[in-house]
C-alpha positions as CSV (number, residue, x, y, z in Angstrom):
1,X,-16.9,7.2,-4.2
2,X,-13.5,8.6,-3.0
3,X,-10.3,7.6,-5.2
4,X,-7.0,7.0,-3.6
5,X,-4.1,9.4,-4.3
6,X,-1.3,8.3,-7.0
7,X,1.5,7.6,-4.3
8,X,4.0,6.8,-6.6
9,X,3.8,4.9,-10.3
10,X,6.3,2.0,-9.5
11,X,6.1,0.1,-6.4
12,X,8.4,-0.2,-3.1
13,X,10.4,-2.6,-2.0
14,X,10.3,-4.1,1.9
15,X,11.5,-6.5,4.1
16,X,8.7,-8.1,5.6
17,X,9.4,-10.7,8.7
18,X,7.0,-13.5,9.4
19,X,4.5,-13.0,12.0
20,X,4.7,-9.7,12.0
21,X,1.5,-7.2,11.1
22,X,2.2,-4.3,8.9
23,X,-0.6,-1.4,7.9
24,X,-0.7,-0.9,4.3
25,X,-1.6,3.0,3.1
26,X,-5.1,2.7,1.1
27,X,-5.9,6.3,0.9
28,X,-2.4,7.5,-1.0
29,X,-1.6,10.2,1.5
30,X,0.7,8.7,3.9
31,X,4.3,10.4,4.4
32,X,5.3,6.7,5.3
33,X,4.8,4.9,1.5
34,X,3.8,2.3,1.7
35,X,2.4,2.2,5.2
36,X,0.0,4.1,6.9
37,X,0.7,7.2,9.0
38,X,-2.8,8.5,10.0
39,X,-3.2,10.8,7.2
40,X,-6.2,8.7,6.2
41,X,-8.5,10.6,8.7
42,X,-11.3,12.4,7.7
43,X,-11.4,10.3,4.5
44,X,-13.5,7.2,4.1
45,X,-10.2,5.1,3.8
46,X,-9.1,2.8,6.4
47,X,-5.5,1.0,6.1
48,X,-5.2,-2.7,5.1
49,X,-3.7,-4.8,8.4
50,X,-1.8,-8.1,7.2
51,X,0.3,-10.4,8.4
52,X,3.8,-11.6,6.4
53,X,3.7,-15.6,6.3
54,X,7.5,-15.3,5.5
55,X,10.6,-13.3,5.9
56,X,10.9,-11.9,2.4
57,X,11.0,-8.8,-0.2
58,X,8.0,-7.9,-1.4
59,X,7.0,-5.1,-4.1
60,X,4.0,-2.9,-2.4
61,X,1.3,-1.0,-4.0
62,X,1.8,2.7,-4.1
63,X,-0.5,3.6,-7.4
64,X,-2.9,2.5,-5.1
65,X,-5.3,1.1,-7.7
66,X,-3.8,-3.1,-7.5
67,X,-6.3,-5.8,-7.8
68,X,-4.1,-7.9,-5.1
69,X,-3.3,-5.2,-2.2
70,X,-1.2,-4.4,-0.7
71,X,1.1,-6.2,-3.3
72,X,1.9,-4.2,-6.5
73,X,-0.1,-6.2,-9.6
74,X,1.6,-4.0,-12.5
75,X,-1.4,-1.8,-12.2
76,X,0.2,1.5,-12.3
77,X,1.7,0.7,-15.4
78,X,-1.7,2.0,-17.1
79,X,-2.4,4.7,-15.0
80,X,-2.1,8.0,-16.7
């Protein structure tokens, strides 16, 4: 089984607005952290769609190895 790419070891912070759909990078080679850009293809990744409930800041994934994607769950703090 393919493993992501590290993105980053620390996550990012967004503004996310209610309603509104956003397409979370899976794969780890987006140019767009922490959002998709396409660069998935040819890999057996796809990018996780959701939709923010609220207008808030929220702390995204980019070790790419959370338990709670897209939302960062401390998990790159044991990544070598």
């Amino acid at each position: 089984m393919e493993k992501p790419t590290i993105a980053g070891k620390a996550p990012i912070y967004v503004d996310l607005k209610a309603g509104e759909t956003y397409y979370w990078c899976a794969c780890g080679r987006s140019g767009n952290q922490p959002f998709c850009d396409g660069s998935h293809e040819g890999t057996s990744f796809l990018p996780l769609a959701f939709t923010a409930e609220k207008d808030e800041k929220a702390a995204l994934c980019t070790c790419k190895h959370t338990k709670n994607p897209p939302y960062c769950d401390g998990s790159h703090l044991s990544l070598e």
